[in-house]
N, C-alpha and C positions, 0 to 999 in steps of 0.2 A: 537613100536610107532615111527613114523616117518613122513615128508615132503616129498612131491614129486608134479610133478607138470607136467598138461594135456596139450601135442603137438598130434600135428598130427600121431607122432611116434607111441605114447604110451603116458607110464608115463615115468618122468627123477627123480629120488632118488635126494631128498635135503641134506636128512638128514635121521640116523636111530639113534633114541634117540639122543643123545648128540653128534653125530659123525655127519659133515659137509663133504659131497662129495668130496674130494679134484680135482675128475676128472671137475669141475664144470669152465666155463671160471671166475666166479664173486667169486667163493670157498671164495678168502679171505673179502667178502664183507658182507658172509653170519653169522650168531650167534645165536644161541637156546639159548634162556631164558625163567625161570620159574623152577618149581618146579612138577615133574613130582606125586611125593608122595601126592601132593596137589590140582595136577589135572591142573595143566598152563605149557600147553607145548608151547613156541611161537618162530616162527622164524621173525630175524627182519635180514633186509636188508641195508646196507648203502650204500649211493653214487646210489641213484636209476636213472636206463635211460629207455628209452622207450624198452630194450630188455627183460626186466623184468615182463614185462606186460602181464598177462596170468591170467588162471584158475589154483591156487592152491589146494592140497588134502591133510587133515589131519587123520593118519590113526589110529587105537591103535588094536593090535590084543590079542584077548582075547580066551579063550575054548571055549568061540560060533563058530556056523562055518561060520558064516560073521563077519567080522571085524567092529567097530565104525570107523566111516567116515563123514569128515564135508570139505566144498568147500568154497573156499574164491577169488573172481575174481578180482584182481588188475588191477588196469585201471592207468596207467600214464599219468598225466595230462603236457602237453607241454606247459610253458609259453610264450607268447608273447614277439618279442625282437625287435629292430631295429626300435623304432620311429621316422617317419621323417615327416616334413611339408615341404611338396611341394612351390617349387617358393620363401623357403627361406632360400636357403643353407648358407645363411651369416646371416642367426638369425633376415632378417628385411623383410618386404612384403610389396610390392608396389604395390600402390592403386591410386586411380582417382577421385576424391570427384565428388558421385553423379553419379558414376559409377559402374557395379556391379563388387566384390570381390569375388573370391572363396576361402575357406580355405579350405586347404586340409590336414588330418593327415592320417598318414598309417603306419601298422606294419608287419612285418614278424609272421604270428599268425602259432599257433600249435593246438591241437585239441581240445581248448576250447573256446567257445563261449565269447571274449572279449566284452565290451563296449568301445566305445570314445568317449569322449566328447570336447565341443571347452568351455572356460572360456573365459571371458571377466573380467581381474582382478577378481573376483568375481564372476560377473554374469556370470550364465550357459547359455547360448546360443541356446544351443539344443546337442542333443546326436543319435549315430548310431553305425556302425560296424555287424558284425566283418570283419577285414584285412582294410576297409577305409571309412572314412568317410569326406564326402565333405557338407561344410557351406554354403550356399550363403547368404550376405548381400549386402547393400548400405552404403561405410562410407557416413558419414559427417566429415567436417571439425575438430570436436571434436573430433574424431577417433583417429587423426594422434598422434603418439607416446603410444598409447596405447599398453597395456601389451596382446598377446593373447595368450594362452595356450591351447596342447593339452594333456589332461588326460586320460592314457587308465587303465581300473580295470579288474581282473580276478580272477578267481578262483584259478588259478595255481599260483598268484599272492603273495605272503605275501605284497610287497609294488608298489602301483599302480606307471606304469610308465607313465612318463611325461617330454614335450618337450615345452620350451617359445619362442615367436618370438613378436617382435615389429614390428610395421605398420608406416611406410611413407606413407603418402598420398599426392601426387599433387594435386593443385588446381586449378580451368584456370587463377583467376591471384590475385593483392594483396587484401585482404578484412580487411576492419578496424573494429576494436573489438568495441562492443555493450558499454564499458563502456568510450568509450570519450566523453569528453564536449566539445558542438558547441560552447560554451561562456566560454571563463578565462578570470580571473581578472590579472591587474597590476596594480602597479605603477608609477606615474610617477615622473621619476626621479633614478628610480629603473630599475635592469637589466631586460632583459625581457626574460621569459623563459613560454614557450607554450611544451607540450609534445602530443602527440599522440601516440595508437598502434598499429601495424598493422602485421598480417597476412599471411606469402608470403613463397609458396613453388611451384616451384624453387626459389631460392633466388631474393634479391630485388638488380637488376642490376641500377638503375638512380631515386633520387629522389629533388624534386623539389618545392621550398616554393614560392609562387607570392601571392601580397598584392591585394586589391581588384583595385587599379591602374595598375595592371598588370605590375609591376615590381619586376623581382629577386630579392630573397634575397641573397647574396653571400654565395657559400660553405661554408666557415670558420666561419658560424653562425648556421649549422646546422650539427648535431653530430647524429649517426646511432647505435645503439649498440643492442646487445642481450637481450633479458630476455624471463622470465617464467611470462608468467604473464596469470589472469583468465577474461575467458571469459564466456557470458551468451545468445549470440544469440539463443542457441537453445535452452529457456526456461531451462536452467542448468546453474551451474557455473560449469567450467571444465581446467585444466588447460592446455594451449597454448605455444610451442617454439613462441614468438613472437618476434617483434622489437618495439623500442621505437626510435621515431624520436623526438627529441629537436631542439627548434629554441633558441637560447638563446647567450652570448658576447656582447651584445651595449644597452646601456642606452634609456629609453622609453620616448620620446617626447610624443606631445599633438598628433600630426597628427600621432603617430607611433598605436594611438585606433582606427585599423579597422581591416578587414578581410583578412587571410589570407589562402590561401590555398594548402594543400599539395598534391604532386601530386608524387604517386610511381607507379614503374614499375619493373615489371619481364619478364621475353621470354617468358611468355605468355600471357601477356598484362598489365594494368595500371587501377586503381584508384584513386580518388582523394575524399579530406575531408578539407571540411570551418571549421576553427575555427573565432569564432569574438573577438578579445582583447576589453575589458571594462577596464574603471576606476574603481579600487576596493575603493578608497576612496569617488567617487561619488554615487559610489553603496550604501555601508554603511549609506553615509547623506542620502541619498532617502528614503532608507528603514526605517530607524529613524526618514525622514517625516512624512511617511506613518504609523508608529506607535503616532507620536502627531495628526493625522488628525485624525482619527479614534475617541481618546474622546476627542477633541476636537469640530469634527462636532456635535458628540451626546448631547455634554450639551449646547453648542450654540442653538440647535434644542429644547432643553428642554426649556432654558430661552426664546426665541421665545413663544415658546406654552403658556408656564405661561403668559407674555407679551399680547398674545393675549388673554389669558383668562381671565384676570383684565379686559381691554381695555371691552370683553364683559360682564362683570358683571357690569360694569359701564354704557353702555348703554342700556342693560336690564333693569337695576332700573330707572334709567331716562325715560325708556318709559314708564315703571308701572306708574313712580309719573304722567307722563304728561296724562293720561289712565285715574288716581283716582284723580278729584281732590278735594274728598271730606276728601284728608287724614286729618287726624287734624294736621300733621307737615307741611303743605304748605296752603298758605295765596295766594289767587288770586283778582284780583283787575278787574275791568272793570268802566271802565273811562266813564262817562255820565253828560254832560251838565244840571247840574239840576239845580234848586234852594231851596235855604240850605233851611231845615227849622228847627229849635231848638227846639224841644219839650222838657218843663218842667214843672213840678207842680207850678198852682201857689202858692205864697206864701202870708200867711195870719197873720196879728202881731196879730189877736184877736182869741182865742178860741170858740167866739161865731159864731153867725147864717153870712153868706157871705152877699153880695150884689148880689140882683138878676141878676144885667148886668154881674157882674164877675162868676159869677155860670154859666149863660148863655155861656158863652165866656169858660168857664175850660169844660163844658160839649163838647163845637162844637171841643174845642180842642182834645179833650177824643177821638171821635167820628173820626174824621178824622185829614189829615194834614192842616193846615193854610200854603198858600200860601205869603212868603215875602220876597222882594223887597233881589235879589243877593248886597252882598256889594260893592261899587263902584270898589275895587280893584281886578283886574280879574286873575282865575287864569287858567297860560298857562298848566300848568302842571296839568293832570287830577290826579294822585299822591300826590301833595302836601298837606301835611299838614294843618289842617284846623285852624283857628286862634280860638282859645276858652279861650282866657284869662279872658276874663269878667265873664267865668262860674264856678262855684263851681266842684273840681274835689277831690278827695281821690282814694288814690291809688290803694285800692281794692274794689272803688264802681265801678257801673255800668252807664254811661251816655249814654244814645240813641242819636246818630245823625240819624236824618231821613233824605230819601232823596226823591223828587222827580220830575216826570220830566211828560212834556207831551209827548206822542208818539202817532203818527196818528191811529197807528189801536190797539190799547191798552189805558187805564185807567193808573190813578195814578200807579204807581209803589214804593214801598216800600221797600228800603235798611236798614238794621242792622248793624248797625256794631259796634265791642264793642270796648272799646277803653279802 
């Protein structure tokens, strides 16, 4: 029983049972393991190179007159070495916002079919290979300082290789971040301190604060420093190497509440951004007017409405009564020149039989009104009270004053009225 192994030659002897070729250049690489009595005869190889790689033959010879024989073809797989990204041999890629990027990874590859990929911290980007693959995008401003990595995986691989580079991105010139406020508040009386951010790769060579009078502010009220700070123009928040411009050192007059504008610049040009300084204590009362007007208009507008709504239940019923005036709670009067005439029974001391003249005289009286003589004293007021003292009255009887008058194209007329 024994290894050997198919060249061009022939066969080369590995091994005859337990015994390792010493004539072999790899001899001490090679090792038989197993148990031959059990049927595992196996050669293993250490330290394997691409010289190794061939058609193997397992042989066992027995009183047959062919030998048992089994072939095993080792195929050396070559890993991938040597990851580089193009255009960033100092670990950074320079970019042009708005401009297109190419990213480029490449490897020294060997006889296996590698992947490469580009990450974007996270996000995979896309994938290619093998030996290179090239990315095209567009940064944006949000790009810059971003992490990009290239990831290459293999089969020959136990641990995928991988290479990181960071992006500078130029921009043509300084841009101010989506979260400044066109309006701050101060005090006055109090320092004044306005901030803005901005933006700017190349850096920001001259920057300049003018009031809406179009005078300087002096340098040594405006301070320029570093930060990280986040931005959200591109419908993202993401963070930003940025700058923060401060206007701030001298106390806020009355006239110091207006506009002011900053005006930055880099080599490759300038922008500028209005802030408007407010009274923060006038802001406050306002807004706190503006919360008492609110219900304050609403129930002023209620008492209004009610106000108007009595005023019309009141002249509603006033025109009803003037409409009805048969109500029995309103007494109407109509003033007529008459002459009085007093109707009453007359009165008889005897139980018996009358005088015919007086029967005569009570009958005409029954029958219609007697016309008699108005009393001398005249009255101006058709209203007035009639004089009936002479008449017999009781509180809950009923007395008839009749009234009547002549009128050209009408008869007697006859008024009741109870008293």
């Amino acid at each position: 029983m024994g290894w050997t192994r198919v060249n061009t030659d022939g066969f080369i002897t590995y091994s005859d049972r337990y015994e390792i070729n010493q004539n072999l250049p790899n001899a001490e690489n090679l090792i038989i393991i197993g148990n031959v009595s059990t049927g595992k005869y196996d050669l293993q190889i250490f330290n394997t190179s691409f010289n190794e790689e061939g058609l193997y033959r397992c042989s066992e010879f027995t009183n047959e007159a062919q030998p048992l024989q089994s072939f095993v073809e080792l195929k050396i797989k070559v890993p991938p070495r040597n990851i580089t990204i193009n255009d960033a041999n100092t670990g950074i890629l320079h970019g042009t916002e708005n401009h297109p990027l190419v990213l480029n990874c490449s490897i020294i590859g060997g006889n296996s079919n590698e992947t490469i990929m580009w990450f974007n911290d996270s996000l995979l980007l896309g994938r290619g290979g093998p030996g290179t693959f090239e990315l095209d995008f567009i940064p944006q401003k949000y790009d810059h300082g971003r992490i990009y990595t290239c990831i290459v995986n293999s089969s020959a691989l136990r641990i995928s290789l991988k290479k990181m580079s960071n992006s500078t991105l130029r921009v043509n010139k300084p841009v101010f971040e989506s979260q400044n406020e066109h309006v701050q508040n101060g005090i006055s009386g109090m320092e004044i301190d306005i901030r803005v951010s901005v933006y700017s790769y190349p850096m920001i060579n001259k920057v300049n604060v003018k009031t809406s009078e179009f005078s300087s502010i002096e340098d040594d009220y405006i301070d320029v420093e570093n930060a990280t700070d986040i931005d959200g123009t591109y419908s993202k928040y993401f963070p930003v190497n940025a700058f923060i411009i401060t206007l701030h050192g001298f106390i806020i007059e009355e006239n110091d509440f207006t506009s002011y504008k900053f005006w930055i610049s880099n080599s490759l040009g300038d922008a500028n951004y209005t802030v408007k300084l407010v009274d923060g204590e006038k802001q406050s009362s306002r807004s706190l007017n503006i919360y008492w007007q609110i219900p304050s208009s609403f129930f002023g507008g209620l008492l209004i409405g009610i106000a108007c709504f009595v005023i019309w239940v009141i002249y509603h019923n006033k025109k009803l009564a003037d409409n009805n005036p048969s109500s029995p709670t309103h007494r109407y009067y109509r003033p007529v020149d008459v002459e009085i005439v007093i109707a009453q029974p007359a009165e008889s001391e005897n139980n018996g039989s009358e005088n015919p003249d007086e029967a005569n005289s009570s009958d005409e009286i029954s029958r219609g009104s007697v016309s008699v003589p108005r009393e001398l004293h005249d009255y101006e007021n058709s209203y007035q009270p009639l004089e009936l003292d002479n008449s017999e009255k009781h509180l809950y009887d009923e007395t008839q004053v009749l009234c009547s008058t002549n009128i050209v194209s009408t008869g007697n007329t006859y008024v009741n009225t109870v008293l």
